[in-house]
C-alpha positions in Angstrom: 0.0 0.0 0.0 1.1 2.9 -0.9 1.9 5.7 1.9 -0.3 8.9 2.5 0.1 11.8 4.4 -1.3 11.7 7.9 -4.8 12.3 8.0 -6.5 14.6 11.0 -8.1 12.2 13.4 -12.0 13.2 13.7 -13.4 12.3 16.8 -16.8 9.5 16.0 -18.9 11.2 19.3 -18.0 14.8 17.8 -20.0 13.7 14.7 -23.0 12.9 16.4 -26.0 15.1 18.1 -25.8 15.8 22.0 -28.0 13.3 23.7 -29.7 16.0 26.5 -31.7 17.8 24.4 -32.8 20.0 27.5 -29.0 21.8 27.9 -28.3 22.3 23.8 -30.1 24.5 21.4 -31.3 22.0 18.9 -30.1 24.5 15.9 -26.7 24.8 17.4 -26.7 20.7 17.3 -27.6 21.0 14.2 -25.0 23.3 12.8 -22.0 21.6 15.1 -23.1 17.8 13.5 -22.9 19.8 9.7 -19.9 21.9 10.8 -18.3 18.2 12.0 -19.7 16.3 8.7 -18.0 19.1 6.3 -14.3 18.1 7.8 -15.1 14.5 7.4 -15.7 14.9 3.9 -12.9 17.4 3.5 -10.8 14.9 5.1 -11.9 12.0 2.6 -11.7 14.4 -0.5 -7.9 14.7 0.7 -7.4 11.2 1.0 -9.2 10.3 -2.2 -6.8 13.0 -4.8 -3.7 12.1 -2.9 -4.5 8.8 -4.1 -5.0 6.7 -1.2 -7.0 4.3 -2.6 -6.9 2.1 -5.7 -9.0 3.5 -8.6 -12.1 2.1 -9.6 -12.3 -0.6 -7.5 -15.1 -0.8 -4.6 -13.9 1.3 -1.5 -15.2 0.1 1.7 -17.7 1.9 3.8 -16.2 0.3 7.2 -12.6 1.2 6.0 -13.3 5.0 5.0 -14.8 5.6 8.7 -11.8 3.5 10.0 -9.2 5.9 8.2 -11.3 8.9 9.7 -12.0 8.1 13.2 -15.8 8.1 12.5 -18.6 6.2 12.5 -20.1 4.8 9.5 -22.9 7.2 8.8 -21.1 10.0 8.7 -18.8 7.8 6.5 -21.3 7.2 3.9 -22.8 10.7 3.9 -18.9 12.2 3.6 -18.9 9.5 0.8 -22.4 10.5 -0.6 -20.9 14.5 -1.2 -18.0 13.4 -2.8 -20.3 11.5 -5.3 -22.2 14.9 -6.2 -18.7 16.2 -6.7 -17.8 13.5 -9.1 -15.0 11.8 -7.5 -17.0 8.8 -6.2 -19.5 6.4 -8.4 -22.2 5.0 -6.8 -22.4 0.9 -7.5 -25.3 -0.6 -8.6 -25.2 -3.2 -5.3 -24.3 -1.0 -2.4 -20.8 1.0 -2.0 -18.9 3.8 -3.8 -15.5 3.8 -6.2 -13.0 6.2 -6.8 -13.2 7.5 -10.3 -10.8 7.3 -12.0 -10.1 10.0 -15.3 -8.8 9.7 -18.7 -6.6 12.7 -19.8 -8.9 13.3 -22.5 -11.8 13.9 -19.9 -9.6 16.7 -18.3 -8.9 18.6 -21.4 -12.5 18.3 -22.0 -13.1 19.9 -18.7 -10.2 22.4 -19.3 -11.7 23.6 -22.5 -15.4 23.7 -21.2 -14.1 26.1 -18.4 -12.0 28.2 -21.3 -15.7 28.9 -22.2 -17.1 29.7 -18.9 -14.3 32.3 -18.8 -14.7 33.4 -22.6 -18.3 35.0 -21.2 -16.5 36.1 -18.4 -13.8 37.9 -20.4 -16.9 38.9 -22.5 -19.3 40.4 -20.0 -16.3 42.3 -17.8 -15.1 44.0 -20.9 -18.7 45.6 -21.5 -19.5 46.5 -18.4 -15.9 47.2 -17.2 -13.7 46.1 -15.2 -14.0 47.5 -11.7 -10.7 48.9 -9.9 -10.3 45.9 -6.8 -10.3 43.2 -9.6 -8.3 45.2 -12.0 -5.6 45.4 -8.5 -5.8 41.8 -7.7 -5.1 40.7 -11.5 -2.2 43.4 -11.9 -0.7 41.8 -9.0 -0.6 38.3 -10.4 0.5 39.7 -13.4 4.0 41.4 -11.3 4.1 38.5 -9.1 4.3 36.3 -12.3 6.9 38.6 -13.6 9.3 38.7 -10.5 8.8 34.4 -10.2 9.7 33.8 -13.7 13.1 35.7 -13.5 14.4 33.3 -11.4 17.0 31.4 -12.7 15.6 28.0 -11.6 11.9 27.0 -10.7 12.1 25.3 -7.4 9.1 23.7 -5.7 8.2 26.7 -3.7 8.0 28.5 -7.4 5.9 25.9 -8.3 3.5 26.6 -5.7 3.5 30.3 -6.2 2.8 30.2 -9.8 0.0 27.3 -9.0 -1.8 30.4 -6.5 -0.8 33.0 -8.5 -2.6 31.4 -11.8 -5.5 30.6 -9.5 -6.1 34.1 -8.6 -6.0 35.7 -11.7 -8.9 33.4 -13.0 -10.3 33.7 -9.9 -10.6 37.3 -10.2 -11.8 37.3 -13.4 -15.0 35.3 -12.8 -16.0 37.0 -9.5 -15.5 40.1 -11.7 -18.8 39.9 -13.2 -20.9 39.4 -10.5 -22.6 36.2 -12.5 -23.7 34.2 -9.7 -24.8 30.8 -11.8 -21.1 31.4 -14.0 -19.6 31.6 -10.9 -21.3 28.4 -9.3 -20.5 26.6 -12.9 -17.3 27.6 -13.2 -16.6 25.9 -9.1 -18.2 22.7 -10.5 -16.1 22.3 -13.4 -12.9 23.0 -11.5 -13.6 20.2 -9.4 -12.4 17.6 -12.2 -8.5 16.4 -11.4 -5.7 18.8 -13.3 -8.9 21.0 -14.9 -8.6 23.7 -12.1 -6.4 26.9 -12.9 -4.4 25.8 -9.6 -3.5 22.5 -11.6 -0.5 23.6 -13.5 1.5 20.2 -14.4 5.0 21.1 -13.9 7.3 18.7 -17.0 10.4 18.6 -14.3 12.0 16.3 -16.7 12.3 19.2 -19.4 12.5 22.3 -16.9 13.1 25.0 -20.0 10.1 23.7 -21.7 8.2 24.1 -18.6 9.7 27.8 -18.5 8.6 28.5 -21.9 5.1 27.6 -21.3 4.3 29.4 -17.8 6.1 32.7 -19.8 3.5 32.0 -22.6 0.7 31.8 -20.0 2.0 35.0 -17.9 1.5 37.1 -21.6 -1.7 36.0 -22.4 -2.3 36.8 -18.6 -1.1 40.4 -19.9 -2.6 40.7 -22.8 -5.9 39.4 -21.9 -6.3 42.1 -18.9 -4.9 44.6 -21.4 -8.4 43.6 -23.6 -10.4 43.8 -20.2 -9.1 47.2 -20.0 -9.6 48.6 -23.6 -13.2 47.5 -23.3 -12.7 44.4 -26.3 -15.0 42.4 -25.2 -14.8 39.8 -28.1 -10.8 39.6 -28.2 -11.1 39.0 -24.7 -12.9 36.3 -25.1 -10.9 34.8 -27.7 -8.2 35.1 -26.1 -9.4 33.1 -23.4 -10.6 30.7 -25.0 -7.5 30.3 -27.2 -5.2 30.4 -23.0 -7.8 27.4 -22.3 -6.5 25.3 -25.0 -3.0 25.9 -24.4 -3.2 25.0 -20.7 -5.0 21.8 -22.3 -2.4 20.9 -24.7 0.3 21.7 -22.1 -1.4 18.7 -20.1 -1.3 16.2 -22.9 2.7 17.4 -23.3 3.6 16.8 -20.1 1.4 14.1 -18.5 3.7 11.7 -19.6 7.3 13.3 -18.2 5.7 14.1 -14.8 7.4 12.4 -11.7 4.3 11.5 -10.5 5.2 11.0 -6.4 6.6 15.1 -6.7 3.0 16.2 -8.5 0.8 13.8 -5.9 2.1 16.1 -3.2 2.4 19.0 -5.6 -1.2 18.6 -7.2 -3.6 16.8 -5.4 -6.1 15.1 -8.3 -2.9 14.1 -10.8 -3.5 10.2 -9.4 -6.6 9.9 -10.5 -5.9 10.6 -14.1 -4.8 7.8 -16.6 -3.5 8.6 -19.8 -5.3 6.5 -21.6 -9.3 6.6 -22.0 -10.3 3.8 -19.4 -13.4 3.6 -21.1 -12.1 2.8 -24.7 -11.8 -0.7 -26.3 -9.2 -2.5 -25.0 -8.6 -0.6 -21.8 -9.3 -2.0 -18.1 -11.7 -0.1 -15.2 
């Protein structure tokens, strides 16, 4: 079995409603047994992108509450969420299986979300882009600047870039003020590598790994330079067109990735496969 980081021990009695009902305020019950049900299912989502257990194979109820120190309700309700998020399938007799994904599945995802934030680059450039959001994205765009002139991208680069990226798409959706582009746009990025924090690193070829976050830090540029002179449709393009890069970059370097560095690195890389698991010939 392969090792995994230490997971947060949750208490099974902290999961479950006080039993005097007279000395607790029934909503405050309530809201501790959800507030205590959200870090159990926080806790499993870890477990289940760091790749803690095998994909596509049944995952046992009794064993998922053992690994979190709960009881097996919560267990199956933790497991239940995860489901709605797409990492768990439901079988037809009773359990749950981690999903696994082909990489064709994530640059579907990857250029799905490219059009989410096409009508975001769209509707900001009409209606303008308002001065906080204009600050936060001009500070990814310096702190991109000042990371890539480095001489070498260490880990802790790595990680900058990963939140730096993050942000700046971040900013851009909240920037319209869209509230169902902004609740699509959350459930897209919750497909493995499709998120704009998933940057797959190629460590084996470092310069071409260089040459593609400076390619992604100008269209960063350029596209708020569109936001800015109000064109709304090269904006959009222009996302769109950063979308498929980011997706291509993923096909280019899933295959060179050491993949114990970009487990730790990117949670979500060890449930992707390279090859379609669903395609004649394959296994799942």
């Amino acid at each position: 079995m392969q090792s995994i980081r230490k997971v947060k021990q949750l208490s099974a009695e902290s999961l479950r409603f006080p039993q005097n009902s007279m000395q607790n305020d029934p909503d405050d019950d309530i809201a501790s047994a959800e507030t205590q049900l959200e870090r159990a299912t926080e806790a499993l989502r870890d477990l289940v992108l760091r790749g803690s257990f095998p994909l596509d194979v049944k995952l046992p109820e009794a064993r998922v509450a053992e690994m979190l120190g709960i009881s097996r309700t919560p267990a199956r309700l933790a497991m239940a969420a995860l489901e709605r998020d797409g990492l768990l399938v439901r079988l037809p007799r009773r359990g749950f299986r981690v999903r696994s994904f082909s990489l064709d599945e994530v640059v579907e995802a990857i250029e799905i979300r490219g059009e989410l934030e096409a009508v975001a680059a769209r509707l900001t450039a009409e209606n303008g882009l308002a001065a906080p959001y204009r600050a936060r994205m001009e500070a990814c765009i310096d702190r991109a600047a000042a990371l890539l002139a480095t001489p070498t991208l260490e880990a802790a680069h790595r990680r900058d870039w990963c939140e730096i990226n993050s942000e700046f798409h971040a900013a851009l959706v909240e920037a319209t003020g869209v509230r169902p582009l902004r609740a699509a746009y959350a459930q897209v990025n919750l497909v493995p590598l499709a998120s704009p924090r998933d940057t797959m690193f190629n460590v084996a070829e470092p310069e071409l790994g260089r040459r593609q976050l400076l390619i992604a830090h100008e269209d960063h540029v350029r596209i708020l330079r569109a936001l800015l002179d109000r064109h709304s449709t090269r904006a959009a393009a222009l996302m769109r067109e950063h979308a498929y890069r980011s997706g291509e970059n993923k096909r280019r370097n899933f295959p060179h990735i050491e993949m114990r560095t970009m487990v730790i690195e990117t949670p979500g890389v060890a449930l992707v496969r390279a090859a379609d698991v669903n395609s004649p010939g394959s296994t799942g």
